[in-house]
C-alpha positions in Angstrom: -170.5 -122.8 57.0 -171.2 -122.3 53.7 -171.8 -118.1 52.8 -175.0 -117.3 52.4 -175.3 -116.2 48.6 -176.3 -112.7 47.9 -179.8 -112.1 46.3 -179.7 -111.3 42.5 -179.0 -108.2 41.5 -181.1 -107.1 38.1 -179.6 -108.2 35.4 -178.4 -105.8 32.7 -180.2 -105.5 29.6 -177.8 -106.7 27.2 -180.4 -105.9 24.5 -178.2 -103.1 23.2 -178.8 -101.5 20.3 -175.6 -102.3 17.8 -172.3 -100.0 17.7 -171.6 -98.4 14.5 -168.0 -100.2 13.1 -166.6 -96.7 12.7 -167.0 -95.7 16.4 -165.8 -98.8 17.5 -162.6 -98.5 15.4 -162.0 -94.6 15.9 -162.4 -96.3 20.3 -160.4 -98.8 19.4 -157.3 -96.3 18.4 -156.8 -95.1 21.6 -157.6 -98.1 23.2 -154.7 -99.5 21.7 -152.6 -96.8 22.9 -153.5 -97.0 26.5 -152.1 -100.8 26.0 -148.8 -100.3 24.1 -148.2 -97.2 26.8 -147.3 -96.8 30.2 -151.2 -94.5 31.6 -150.4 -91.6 33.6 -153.0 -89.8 35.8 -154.3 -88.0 33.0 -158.5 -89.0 32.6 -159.8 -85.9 35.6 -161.8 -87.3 38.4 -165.3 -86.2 37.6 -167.9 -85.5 40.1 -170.9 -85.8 37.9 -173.7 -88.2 39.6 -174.0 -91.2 38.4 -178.1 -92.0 37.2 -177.5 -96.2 37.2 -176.1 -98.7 39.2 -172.3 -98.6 38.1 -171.9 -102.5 39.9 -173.7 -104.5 36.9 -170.0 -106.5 37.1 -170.3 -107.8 40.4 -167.5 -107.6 43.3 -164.0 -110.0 43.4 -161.4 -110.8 45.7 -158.2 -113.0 45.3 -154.5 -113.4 45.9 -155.0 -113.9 49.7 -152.5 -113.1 52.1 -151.8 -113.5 56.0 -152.2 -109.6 56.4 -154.3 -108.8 53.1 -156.4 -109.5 49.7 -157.1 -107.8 46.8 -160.5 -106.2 46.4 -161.8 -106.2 42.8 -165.2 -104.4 41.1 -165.3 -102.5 37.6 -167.3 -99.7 37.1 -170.3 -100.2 34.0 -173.7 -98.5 34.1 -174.2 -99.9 30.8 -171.8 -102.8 30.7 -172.1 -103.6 26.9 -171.2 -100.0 25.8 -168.1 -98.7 25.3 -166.5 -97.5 28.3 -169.6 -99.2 30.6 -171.4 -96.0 29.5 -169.1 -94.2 31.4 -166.8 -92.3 29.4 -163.3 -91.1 29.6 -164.2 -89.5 33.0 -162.9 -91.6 36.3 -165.0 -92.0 39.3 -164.3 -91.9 42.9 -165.3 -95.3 44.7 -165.2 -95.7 48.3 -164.5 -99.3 49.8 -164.8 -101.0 53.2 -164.2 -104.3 54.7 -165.5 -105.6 58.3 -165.5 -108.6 60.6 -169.5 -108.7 60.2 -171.6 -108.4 57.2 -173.8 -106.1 58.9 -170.1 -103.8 58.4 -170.8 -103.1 62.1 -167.2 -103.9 62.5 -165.1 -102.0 59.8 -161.9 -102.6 60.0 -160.5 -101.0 57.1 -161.9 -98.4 54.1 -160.8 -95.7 51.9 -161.6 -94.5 49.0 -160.0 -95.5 44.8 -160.3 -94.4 41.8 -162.4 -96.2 38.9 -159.6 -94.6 35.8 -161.3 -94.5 32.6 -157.4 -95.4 31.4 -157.7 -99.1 33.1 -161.7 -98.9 32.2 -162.5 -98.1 35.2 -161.6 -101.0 37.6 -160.3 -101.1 40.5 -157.8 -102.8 42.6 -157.5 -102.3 46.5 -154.5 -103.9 47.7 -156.1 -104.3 51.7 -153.6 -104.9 54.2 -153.3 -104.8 57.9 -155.6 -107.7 57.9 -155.7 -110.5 60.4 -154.6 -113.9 59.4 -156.8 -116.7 58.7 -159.9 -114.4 58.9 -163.2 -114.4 56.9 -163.8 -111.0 55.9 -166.5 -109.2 54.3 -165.9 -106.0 52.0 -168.4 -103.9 49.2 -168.0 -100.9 47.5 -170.2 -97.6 47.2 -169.9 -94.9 44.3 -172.1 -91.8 44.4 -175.0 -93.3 46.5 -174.8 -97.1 44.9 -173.6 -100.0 47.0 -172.1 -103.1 45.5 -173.2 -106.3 46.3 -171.6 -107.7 49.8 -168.5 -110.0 48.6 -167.0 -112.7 51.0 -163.7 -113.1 51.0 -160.8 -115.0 53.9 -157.0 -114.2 54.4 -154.8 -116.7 54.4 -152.7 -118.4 57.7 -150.4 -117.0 59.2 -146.9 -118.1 57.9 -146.1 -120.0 60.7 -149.1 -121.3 61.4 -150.1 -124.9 61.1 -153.5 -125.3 59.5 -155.5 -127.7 59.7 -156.8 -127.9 56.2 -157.1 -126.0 53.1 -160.6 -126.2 50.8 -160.5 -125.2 47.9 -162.0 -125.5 44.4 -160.0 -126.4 40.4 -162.3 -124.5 37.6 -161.8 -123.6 34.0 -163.4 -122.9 30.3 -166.7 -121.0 30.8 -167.8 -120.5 27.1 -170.5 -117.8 27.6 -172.5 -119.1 24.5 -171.8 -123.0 24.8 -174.0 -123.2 28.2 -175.0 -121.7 31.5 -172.8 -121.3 34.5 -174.6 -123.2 36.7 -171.5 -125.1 38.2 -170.9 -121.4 39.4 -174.4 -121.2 41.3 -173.4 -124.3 42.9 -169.7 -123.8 43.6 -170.8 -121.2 45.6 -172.5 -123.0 47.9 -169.7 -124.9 48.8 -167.4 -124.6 51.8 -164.6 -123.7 50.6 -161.5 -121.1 51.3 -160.2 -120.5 48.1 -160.9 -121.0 44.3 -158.3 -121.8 41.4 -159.6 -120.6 38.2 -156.8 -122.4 35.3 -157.8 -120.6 32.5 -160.1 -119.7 29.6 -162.3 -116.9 31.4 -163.2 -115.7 28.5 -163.2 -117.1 24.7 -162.1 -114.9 22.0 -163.7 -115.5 19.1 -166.6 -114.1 17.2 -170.5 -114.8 18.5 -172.6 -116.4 15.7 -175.7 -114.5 16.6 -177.8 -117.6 15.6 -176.1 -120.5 17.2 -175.1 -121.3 21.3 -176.8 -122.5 24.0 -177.4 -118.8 25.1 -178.6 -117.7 22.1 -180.9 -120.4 21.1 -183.0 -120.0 24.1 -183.9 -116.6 23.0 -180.9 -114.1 24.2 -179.6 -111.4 21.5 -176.5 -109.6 22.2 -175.2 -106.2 20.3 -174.0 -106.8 16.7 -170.3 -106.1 18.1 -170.2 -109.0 19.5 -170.1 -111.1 15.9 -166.3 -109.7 15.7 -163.3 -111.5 16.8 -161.8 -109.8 19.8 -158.3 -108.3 18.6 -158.5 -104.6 20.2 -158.8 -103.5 24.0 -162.4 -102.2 23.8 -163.4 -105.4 22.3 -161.8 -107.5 25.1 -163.3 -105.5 27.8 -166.5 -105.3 26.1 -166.3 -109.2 26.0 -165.2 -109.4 29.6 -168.1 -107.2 30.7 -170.3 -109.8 28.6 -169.3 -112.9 31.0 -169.1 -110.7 34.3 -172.5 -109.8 33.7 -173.8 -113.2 34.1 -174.9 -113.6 38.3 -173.7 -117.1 38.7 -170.3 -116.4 38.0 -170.7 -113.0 40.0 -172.0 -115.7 43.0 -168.8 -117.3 42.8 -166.6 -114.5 42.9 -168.6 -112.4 45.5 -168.3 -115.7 47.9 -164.7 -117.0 47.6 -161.1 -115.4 47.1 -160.0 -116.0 43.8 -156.6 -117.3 42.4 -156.7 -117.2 38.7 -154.0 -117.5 36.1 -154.8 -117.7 32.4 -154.6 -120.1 29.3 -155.0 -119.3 25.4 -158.5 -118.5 24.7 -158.3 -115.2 26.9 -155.5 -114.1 23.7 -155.8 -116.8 21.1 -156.5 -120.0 20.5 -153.2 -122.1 20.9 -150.9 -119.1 21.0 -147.9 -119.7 22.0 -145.6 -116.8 23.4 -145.4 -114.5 20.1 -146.1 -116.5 17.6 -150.0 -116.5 17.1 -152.6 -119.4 15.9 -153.8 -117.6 12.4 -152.2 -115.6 10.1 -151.5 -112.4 11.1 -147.9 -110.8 11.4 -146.2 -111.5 14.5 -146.4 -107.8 15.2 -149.8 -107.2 14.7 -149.7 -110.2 17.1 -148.0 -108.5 19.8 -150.4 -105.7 20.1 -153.2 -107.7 20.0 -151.6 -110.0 23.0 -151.0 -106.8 25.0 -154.6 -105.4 24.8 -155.6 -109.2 25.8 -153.1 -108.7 28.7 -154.4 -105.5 29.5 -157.9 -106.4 29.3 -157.4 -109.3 31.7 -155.4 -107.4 34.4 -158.5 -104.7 34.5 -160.8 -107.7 35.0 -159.0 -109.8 37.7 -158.4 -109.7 41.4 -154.5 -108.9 40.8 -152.3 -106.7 42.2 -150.0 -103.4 40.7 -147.2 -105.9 40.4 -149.1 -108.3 37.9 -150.2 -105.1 35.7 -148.6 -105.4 32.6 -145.8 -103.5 30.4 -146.4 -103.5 27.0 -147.1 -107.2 25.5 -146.0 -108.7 28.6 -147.5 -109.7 32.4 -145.5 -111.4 34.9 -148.7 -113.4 36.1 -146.8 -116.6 37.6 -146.5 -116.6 41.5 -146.7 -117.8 44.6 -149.1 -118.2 47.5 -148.6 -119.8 51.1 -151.0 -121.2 53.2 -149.2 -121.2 56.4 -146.6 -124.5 56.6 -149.6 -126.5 55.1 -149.2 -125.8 51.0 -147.3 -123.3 48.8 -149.1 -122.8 45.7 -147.2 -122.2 42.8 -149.3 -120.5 40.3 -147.9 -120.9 36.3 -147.9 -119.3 32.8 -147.8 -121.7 30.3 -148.4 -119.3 27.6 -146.3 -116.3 27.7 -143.2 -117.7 27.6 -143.4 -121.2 25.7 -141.4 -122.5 22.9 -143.7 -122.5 19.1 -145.6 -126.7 19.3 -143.8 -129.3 17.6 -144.5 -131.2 15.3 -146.7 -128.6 13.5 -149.1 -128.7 16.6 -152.5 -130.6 17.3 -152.2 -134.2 18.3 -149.5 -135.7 16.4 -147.2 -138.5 15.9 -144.1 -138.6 17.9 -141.2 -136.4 16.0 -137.5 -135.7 17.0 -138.6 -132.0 17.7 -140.1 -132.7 20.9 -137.1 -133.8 22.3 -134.8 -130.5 21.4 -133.6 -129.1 24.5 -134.1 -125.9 24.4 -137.5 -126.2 23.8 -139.5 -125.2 26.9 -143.2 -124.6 27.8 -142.3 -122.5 31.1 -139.3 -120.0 30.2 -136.1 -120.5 31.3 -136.4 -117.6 34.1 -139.7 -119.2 35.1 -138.5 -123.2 35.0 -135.8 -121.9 37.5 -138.7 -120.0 39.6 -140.9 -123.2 39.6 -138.0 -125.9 40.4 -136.2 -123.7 42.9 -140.1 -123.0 45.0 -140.3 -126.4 44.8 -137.1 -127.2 46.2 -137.4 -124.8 49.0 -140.7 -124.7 49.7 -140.6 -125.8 53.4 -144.3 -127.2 53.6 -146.6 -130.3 53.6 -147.4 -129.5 50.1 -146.6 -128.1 46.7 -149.5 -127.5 44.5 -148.6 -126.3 41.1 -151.8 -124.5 39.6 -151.8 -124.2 35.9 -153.1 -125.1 32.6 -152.5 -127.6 30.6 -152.1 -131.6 31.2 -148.6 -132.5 32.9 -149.7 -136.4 32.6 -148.7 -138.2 29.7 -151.8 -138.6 27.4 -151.6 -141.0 24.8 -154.3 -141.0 21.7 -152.8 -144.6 20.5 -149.3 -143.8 19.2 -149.9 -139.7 19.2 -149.4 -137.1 21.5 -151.1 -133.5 21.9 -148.3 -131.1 21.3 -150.1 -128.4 23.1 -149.5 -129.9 26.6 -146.7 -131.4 28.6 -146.2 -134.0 26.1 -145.2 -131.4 23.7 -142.0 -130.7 26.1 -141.0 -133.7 28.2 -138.2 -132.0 29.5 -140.0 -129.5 31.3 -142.0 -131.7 33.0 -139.1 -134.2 33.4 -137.4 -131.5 35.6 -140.8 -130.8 37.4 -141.3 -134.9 38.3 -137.3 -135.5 39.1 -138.0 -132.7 41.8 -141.5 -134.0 42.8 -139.6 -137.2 43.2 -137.4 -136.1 45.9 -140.1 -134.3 47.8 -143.6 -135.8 48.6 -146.4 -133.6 48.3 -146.7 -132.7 45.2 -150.2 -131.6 43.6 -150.7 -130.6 40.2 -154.1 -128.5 38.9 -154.9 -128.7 35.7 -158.1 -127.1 33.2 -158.2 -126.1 29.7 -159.5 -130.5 28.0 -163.5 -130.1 28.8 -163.0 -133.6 30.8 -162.5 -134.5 33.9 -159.4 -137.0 34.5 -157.5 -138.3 37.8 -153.9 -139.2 37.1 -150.8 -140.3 38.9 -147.4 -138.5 37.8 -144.2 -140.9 37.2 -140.9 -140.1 36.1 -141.1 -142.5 33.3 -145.1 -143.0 32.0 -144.0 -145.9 29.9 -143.0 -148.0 33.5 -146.3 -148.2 34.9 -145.4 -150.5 37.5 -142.8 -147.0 39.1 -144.8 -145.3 42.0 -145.9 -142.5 41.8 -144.1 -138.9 42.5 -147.4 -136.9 42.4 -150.6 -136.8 41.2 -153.1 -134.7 38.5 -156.8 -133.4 39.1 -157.7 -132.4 36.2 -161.3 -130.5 36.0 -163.3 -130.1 33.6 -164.9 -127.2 31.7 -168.1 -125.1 33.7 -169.5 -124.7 30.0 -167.0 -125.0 27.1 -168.4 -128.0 25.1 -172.1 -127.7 26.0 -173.4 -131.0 27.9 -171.3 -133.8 28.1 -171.9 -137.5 29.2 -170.4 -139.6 31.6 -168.1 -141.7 28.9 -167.4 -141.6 25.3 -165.3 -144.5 23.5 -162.3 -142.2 23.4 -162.4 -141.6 26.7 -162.1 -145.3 27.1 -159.6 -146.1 24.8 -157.6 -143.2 26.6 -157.8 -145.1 30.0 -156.6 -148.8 28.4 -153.9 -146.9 26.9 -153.0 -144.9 30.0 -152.5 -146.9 32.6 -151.6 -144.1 35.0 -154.9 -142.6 34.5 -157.5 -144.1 37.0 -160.4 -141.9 36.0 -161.8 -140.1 33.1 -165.0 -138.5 32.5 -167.0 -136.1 29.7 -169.3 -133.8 32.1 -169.3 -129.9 32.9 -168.4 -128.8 36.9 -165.2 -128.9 39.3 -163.5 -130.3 41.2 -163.4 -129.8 45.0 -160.8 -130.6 47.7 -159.9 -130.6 50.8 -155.9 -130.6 51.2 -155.0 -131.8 55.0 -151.9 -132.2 56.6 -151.7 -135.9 55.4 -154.0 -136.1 53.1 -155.6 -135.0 49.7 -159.2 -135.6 49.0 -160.9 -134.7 45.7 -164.3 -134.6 44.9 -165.4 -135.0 41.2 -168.5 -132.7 40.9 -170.2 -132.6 37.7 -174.1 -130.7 36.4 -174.8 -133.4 34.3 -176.5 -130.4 31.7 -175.7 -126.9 30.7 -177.4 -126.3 27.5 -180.4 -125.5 29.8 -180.9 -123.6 33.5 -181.5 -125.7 36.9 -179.1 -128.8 36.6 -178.6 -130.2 39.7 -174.7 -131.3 40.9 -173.7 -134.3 41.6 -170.2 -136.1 42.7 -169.2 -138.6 39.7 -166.3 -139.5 41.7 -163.6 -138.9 44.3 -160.2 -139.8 45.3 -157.6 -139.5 48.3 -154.0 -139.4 47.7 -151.9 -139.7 50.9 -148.5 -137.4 50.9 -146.0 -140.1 52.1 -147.8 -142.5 49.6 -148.4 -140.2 46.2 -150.9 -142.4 43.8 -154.7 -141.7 43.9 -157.4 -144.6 45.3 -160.8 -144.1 45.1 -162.0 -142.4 48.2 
């Protein structure tokens, strides 16, 4: 059944009065050390009561396994302050997780410790969990409980599941519209959601433009910088996690995210940055992005990163059913050809050492593939693995911009069946089947694409445009393309894959309604999508 959202918590006032530039640089100095350095228990545990409720962020879980999940909150009295109001003192917070959400039933608990040096998140790596098992955990800090989150191990290894439900999301601009596809994600029956990238959006607010904005909210003056130093990332994290639709959504699934560029830079790729800034100055800025996001995710200790790097790509199993292989197609990615943006075809494209993936993660990828041993390989990540002509151009950003990644990908799709990839980052929605050569429509299909489109980025879309059009007569592998806001949802069995287009057909204002524009079923030992 679907879980039974929790009631709204009151929202924070994010009327705050502005932060003086000169505090926020002298913070920003030793926020930029905590990133660049290996933290040490050094921040004391302070046992000073704490006057308001520290759990204006909301409550997380993701990375399920058989025995365990990670359990997520961040600690923020006043969310939109420097340090969530908090300090540089870190907080004991005690956590449990039952069978019931009564917590008659507790089957597991201790206590962590919100560190001021990770701004005071935390991440409890439960095990000793039963498999397959909907769970219910919360967290309680000085006499405040968290809100009751949801959250469901995965099957056992050798177990043969049924089905797996989950849900493809991406691109919440806070400003561009309201998170409603959240409110209504969450009231879907589901196991697991996929979040592809773009959690947050770098850039500065215009204080007089946005969907947000316009219909009367003010945020702090800090918020008109560009996010470049750790307290301005977590400040802007704190911003988004504040917003109770998207805190529905977390408190009532698992989570499996993985990021894009806009949670760094727009178009990074690997060191070498968008704008011009020196590709050092580019480094520590990318590392108090990574920083910033590991304090704000369901991750493990593993994940945390070291320096200006995060080994974020990894792999989940769902019994014999799927193995999903989660991707970075940031980090480790060769500069765009072709100077980038949608371009004309240009012998740079075809170099061979040019990679989006890494060599060390290429090998990873192909060799999961290869050795997966189940019904299914879904490959979550970012960008668009489908060949997406704009007349004779190509976007250089994607796939296209290094066919012999993805040549190596299909060639192995090709020899085993099953293969799903989950895409974000466009704003539109598309349905696409893979082929190891695009330009032979009449090949079957090795695979096939969902690709989701943004919960906000964009503000409202429509059903169709003319390019959208265009895009399908000169894409024949493409059987569906469309210019709303929502997800997608699916249901993976042990045959076959439905999924289910669902789009708000507004965002610009609250209390659209969701809809499904479309679906398809792709069946494993026949890959190509029909119309369900």
């Amino acid at each position: 059944m679907p879980y039974q959202l929790p009631a709204h918590r009151p929202a924070p006032d994010l009327r705050a009065a502005a932060l003086p530039r000169r505090a926020l640089i002298a913070l920003g100095a030793a926020a930029l050390a905590t990133a660049l350095t290996p933290v040490s228990a050094v921040a004391r545990v302070s046992g000073a009561p704490v006057r308001d409720d520290p759990f204006t962020l909301g409550v997380a879980s993701g990375d399920p396994l058989p025995d365990g999940v990670v359990l997520w909150t961040r600690l923020a009295p006043r969310p939109l302050e420097p340090a969530g109001g908090l300090g540089g003192v870190s907080l004991p917070v005690r956590w449990q997780v039952a069978e019931d959400e009564a917590f008659v039933r507790v089957v597991r608990a201790g206590t962590a410790t919100a560190r001021a040096e990770y701004g005071h998140a935390v991440h409890v790596d439960v095990r000793g969990l039963r498999p397959g098992r909907v769970y219910y955990y919360r967290f309680r800090c000085d006499g405040h409980l968290s809100a009751v989150g949801r959250t469901r191990t995965a099957p056992a290894e050798n177990a043969s599941p049924r089905q797996l439900r989950f849900a493809v999301a991406s691109c919440q601009s806070y400003t561009d519209g309201f998170f409603t596809a959240w409110r209504h994600l969450a009231a879907e029956d589901l196991d697991l959601v996929f979040f592809l990238g773009d959690y947050m959006y770098e850039g500065a607010v215009d204080s007089a433009g946005g969907s947000r904005l316009d219909s009367g909210l003010r945020l702090p003056d800090i918020f008109q910088l560009a996010t470049d130093t750790l307290d301005l990332y977590r400040l802007r994290y704190a911003l988004y996690r504040t917003d109770p639709d998207l805190q529905a959504a977390h408190a009532a699934f698992p989570w499996v995210p993985t990021w894009d560029d806009h949670e760094v830079q727009d178009n990074y790729a690997a060191g070498v940055p968008r704008f011009d800034i020196s590709a050092q100055d580019f480094l520590v800025q990318r590392a108090n992005a990574y920083r910033a996001y590991w304090e704000n995710q369901p991750l493990r200790r593993p994940r945390q990163p070291a320096g200006a790097g995060m080994p974020l790509h990894r792999r989940l199993r769902f019994g014999d059913l799927a193995t999903a292989h989660v991707l970075d197609t940031r980090q480790y990615r060769s500069d765009q050809a072709c100077g980038d943006g949608v371009k004309p075809d240009c012998p740079e494209r075809y170099e061979p050492q040019r990679s989006l993936l890494g060599p060390e993660q290429r090998g990873w990828l192909l060799d999961g593939m290869n050795r997966a041993g189940t019904r299914w390989n879904v490959l979550a990540q970012q960008v668009i693995m489908t060949e997406l002509r704009y007349g004779i151009r190509l976007d250089m950003d994607k796939w296209d911009g290094y066919p012999g990644d993805r040549q190596a990908v299909l060639d192995v799709a090709a020899r085993h069946p099953g293969t799903v990839v989950l895409t974000g980052d466009i704003h539109f929605n598309y349905a696409a089947d893979l082929r190891v050569d695009f330009r032979s429509p009449g090949t079957p299909a090795v695979g096939v694409e969902l690709i989701g489109t943004s919960i906000s980025s964009g503000g409202d879309g429509g059903e169709t445009t003319p390019a959208l059009q265009r895009q399908l007569a000169d894409n024949p592998h493409l059987l569906f393309a469309n210019a709303q806001r929502g997800y997608v949802r699916c249901s993976l069995n042990r045959d076959t894959l439905r999924a289910d287009y669902r789009v708000v057909p507004y965002v610009t204002r609250r209390g659209s309604s969701v809809m499904t524009r479309a679906s398809y079923v792709s069946y494993r030992d026949r890959p190509g999508l029909e119309p369900a």
